[in-house]
SEBA-697053 format. One record per residue (C-alpha): residue in three letters; x, y, z. Coordinates in steps of 0.05 Angstrom, whole numbers, plus 32768, in hexadecimal, padded with zeros to 4 digits. Example, Ala and Ser with C-alpha at 12.3 -4.5 7.8 and 13.67 -1.06 7.14 Angstrom:
REM SEBA-697053
{residuo: ala, u: 80F6, v: 7FA6, w: 809C}
{residuo: ser, u: 8111, v: 7FEB, w: 808F}
REM end
This chain:
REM SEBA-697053
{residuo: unk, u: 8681, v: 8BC0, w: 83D5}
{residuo: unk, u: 86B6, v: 8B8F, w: 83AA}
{residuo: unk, u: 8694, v: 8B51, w: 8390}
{residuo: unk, u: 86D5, v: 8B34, w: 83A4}
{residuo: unk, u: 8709, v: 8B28, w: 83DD}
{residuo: unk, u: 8749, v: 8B13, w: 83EA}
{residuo: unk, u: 8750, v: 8AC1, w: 8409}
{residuo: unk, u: 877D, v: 8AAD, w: 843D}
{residuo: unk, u: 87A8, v: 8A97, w: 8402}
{residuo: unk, u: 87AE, v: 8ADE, w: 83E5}
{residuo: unk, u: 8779, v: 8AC7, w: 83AD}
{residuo: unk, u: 8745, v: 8AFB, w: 8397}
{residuo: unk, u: 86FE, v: 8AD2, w: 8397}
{residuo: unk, u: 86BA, v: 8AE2, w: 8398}
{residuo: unk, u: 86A7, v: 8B01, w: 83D9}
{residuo: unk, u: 866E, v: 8ACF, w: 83EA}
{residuo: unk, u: 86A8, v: 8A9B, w: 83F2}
{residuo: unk, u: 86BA, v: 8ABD, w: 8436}
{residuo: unk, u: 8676, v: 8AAC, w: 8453}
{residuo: unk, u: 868A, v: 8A69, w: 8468}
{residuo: unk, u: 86C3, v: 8A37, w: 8466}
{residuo: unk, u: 869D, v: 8A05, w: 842F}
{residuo: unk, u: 869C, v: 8A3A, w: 8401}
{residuo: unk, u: 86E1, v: 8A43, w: 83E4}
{residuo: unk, u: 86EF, v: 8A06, w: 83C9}
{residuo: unk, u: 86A4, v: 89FE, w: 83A4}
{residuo: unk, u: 86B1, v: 8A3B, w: 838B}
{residuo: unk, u: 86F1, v: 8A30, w: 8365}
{residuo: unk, u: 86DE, v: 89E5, w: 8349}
{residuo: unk, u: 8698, v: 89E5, w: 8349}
{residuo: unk, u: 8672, v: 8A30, w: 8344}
{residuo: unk, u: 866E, v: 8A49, w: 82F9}
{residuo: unk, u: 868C, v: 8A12, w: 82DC}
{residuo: unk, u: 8662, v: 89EF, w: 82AA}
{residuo: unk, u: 8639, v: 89A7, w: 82B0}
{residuo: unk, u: 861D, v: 897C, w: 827D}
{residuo: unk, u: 8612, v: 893D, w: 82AE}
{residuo: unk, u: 85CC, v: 8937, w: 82B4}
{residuo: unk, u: 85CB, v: 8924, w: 82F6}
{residuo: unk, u: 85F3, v: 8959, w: 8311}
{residuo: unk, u: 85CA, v: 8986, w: 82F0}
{residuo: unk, u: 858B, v: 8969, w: 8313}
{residuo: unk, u: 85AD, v: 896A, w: 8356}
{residuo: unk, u: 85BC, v: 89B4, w: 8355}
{residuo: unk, u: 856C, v: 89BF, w: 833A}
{residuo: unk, u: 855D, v: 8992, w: 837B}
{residuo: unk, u: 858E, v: 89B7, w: 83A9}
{residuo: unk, u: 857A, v: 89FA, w: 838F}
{residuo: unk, u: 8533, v: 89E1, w: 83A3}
{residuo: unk, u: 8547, v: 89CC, w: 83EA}
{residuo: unk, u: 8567, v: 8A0F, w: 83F3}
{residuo: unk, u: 852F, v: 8A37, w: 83EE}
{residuo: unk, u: 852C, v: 8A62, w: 8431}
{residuo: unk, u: 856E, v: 8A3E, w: 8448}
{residuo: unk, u: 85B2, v: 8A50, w: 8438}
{residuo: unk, u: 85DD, v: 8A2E, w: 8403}
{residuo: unk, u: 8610, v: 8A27, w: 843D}
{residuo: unk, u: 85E6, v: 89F9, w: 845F}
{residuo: unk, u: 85C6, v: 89D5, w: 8420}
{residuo: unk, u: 861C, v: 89C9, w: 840D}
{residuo: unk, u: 862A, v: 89B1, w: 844B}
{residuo: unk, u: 85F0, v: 897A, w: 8446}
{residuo: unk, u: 85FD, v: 8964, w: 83F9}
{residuo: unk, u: 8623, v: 8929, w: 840C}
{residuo: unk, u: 85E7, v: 8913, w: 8434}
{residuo: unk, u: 85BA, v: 892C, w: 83F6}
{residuo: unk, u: 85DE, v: 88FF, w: 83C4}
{residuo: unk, u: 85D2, v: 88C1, w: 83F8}
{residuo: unk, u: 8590, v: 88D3, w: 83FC}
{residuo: unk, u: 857E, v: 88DE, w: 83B9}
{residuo: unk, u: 85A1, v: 889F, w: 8391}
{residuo: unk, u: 85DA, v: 88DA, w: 837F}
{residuo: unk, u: 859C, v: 8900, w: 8358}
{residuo: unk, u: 858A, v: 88CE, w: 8325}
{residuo: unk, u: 854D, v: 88DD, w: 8310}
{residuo: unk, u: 853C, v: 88A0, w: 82F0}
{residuo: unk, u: 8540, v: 887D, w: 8335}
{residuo: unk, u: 8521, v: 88B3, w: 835F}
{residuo: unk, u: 84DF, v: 88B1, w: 8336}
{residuo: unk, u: 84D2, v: 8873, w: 834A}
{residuo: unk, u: 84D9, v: 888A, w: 8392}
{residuo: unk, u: 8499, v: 8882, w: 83B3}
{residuo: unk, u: 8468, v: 88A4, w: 83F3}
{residuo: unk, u: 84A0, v: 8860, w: 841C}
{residuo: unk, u: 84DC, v: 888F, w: 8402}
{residuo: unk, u: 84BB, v: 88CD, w: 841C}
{residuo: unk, u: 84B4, v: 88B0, w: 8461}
{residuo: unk, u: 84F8, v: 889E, w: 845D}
{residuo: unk, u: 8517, v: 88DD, w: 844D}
{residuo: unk, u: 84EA, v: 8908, w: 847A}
{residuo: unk, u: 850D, v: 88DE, w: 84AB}
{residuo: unk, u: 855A, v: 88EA, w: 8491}
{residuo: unk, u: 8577, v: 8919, w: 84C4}
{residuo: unk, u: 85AB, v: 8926, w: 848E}
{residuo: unk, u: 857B, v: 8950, w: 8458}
{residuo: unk, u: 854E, v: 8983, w: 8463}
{residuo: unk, u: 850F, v: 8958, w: 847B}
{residuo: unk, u: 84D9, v: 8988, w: 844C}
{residuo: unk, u: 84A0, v: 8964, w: 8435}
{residuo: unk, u: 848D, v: 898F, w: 83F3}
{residuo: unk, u: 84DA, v: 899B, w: 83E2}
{residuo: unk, u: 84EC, v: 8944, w: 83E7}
{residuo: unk, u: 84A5, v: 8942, w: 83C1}
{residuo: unk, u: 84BA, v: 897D, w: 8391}
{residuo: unk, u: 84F8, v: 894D, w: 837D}
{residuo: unk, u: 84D7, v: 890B, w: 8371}
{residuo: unk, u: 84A5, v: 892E, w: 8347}
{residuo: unk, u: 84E1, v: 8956, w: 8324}
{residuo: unk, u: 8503, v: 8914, w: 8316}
{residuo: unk, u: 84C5, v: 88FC, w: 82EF}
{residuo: unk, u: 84BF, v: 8939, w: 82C8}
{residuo: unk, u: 8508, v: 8937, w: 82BD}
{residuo: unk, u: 8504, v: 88E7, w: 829C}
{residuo: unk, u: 84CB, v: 890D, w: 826C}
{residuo: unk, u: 84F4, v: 8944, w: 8257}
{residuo: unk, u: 8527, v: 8913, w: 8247}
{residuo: unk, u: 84FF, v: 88EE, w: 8214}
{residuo: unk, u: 84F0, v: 8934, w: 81F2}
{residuo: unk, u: 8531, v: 8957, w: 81FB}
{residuo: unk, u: 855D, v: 891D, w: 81F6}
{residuo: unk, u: 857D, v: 892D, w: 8240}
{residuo: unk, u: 857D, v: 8964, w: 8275}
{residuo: unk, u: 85BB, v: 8983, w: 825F}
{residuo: unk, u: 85A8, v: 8994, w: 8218}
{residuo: unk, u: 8564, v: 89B3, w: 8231}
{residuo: unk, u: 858A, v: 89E0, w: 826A}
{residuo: unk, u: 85BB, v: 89F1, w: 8234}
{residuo: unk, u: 8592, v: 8A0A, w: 8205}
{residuo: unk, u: 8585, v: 8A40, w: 8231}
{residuo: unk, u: 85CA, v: 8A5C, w: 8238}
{residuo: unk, u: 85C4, v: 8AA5, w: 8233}
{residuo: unk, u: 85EE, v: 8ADA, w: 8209}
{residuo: unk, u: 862C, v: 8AF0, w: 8244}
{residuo: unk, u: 861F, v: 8B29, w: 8224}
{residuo: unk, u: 85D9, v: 8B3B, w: 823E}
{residuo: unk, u: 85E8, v: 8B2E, w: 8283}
{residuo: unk, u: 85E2, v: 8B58, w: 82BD}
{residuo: unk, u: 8629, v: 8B65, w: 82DA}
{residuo: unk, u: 8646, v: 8B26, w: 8302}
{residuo: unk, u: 8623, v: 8B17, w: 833B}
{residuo: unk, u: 85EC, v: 8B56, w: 833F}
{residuo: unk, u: 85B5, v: 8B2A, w: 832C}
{residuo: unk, u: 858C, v: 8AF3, w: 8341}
{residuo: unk, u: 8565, v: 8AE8, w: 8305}
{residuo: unk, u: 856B, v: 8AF4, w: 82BB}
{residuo: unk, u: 853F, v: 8AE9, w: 8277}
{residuo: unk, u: 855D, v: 8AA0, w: 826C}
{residuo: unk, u: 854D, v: 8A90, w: 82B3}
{residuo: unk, u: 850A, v: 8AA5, w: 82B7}
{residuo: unk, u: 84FB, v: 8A85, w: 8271}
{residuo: unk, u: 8517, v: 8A47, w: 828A}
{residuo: unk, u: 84EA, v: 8A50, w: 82CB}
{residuo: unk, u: 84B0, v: 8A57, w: 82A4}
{residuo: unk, u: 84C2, v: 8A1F, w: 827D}
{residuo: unk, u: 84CF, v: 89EC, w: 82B3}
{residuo: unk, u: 848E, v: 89FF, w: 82D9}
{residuo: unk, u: 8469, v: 89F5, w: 8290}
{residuo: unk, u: 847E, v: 89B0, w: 8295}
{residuo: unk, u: 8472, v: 89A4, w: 82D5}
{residuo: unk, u: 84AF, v: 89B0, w: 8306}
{residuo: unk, u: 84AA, v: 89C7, w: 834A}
{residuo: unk, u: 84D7, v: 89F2, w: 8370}
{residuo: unk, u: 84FF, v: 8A0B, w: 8329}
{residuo: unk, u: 84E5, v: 8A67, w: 8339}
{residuo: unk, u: 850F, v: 8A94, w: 8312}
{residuo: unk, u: 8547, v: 8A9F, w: 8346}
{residuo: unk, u: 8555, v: 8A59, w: 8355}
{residuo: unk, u: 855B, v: 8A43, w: 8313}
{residuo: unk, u: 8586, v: 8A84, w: 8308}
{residuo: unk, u: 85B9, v: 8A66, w: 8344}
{residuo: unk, u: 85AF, v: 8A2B, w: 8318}
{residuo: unk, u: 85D0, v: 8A48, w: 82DF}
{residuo: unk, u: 85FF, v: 8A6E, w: 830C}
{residuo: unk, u: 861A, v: 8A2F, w: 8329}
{residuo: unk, u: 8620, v: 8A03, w: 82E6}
{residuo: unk, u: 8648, v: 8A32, w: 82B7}
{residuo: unk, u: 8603, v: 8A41, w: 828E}
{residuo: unk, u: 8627, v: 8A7F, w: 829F}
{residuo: unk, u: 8667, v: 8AA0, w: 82BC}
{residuo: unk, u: 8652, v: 8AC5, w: 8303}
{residuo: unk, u: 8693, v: 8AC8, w: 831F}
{residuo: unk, u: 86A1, v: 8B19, w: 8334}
{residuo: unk, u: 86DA, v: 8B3F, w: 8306}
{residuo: unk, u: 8718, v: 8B34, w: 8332}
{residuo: unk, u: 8711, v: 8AED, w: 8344}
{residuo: unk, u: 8740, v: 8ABF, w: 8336}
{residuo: unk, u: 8716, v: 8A88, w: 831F}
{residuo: unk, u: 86F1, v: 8AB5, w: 82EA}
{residuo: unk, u: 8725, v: 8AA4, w: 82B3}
{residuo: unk, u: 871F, v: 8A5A, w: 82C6}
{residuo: unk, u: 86CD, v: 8A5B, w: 82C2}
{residuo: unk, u: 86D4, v: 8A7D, w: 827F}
{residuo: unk, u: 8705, v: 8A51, w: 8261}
{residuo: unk, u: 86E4, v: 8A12, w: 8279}
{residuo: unk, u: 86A0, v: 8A33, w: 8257}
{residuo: unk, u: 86CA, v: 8A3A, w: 8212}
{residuo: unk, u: 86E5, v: 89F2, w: 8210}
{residuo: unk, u: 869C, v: 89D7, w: 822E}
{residuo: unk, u: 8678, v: 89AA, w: 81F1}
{residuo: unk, u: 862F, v: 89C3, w: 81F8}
{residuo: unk, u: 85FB, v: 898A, w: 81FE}
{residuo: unk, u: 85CE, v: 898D, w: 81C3}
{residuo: unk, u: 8589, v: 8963, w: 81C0}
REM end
């Protein structure tokens, strides 16, 4: 089967952007394009986390309410939140009211301040695990990878929750730590230029 299909504006994307109508337009400005912002790179560890058994369609379609909820992912405010905050969000309609996954991101957000003080910020320790293009698997015909499992093992070392092998692969997926768009869509070129003009964060 392609990887790709053709849009409604004669486009080629990747297929999974047919799936629902939220999907195009986070594919071609978001998906594969690459992040230093901490805190965006903490949300989408924290959404990856909130996805787990759910669909990204339905995690997307809540992030606005996420972002409300969650002091737009700054960790340095979240890990102050306290067993108050938890009560509060269990209650928020708007997220997905999961005990261990709210309590997997205040706990993340602590860990997150630490690895700061070693790494000098989020960005420079995701970076550093950028792998090789060149030992990938094909685009899009694998949900994990070396990089991502090291990074896994790494993360749960230091004591994140929530961060298995194929969520921190989407992870990677979805911040330009590597360029998962299939051969044939359009926004493949962009993802790849934007990755060889992107300044990597160093610690």
């Amino acid at each position: 089967m392609s990887l790709t299909h053709t849009s409604e504006d004669g486009k080629e994307r990747c297929r999974w952007c047919a799936s629902a109508p939220e999907f195009p337009a986070y594919h071609d400005t978001e998906w594969g394009f690459p992040v230093s912002d901490d805190h965006r790179l903490f949300e989408k560890l924290s959404l990856e986390g909130f996805q787990s058994g759910l669909s990204w369609r339905t995690i997307l379609a809540k992030r606005e309410n996420f972002r409300r909820a969650f002091h737009s992912f700054d960790f340095s405010r979240v890990a102050r939140f306290t067993e108050k905050d938890v009560a509060r969000l269990l209650q928020d309609e708007g997220i997905i009211r999961h005990r261990g996954k709210i309590e997997a991101v205040i706990n993340n957000a602590q860990r997150a301040l630490e690895l700061v003080k070693q790494e000098g910020s989020l960005a420079a320790f995701a970076w550093s695990y950028e792998p090789d293009p060149q030992t990938l698997a094909e685009p899009q015909t694998a949900s994990t990878s070396a990089q991502s499992i090291a990074l896994s093992k790494e993360l749960k070392k230091r004591g994140w929750k929530f961060v298995g092998p194929t969520t921190v692969y989407a992870f990677m997926q979805a911040m330009g730590l590597i360029n998962d768009h299939a051969k044939g869509c359009f926004i493949r070129a962009k993802a790849e230029k934007a990755r060889k003009s992107f300044q990597r964060p160093h610690s």
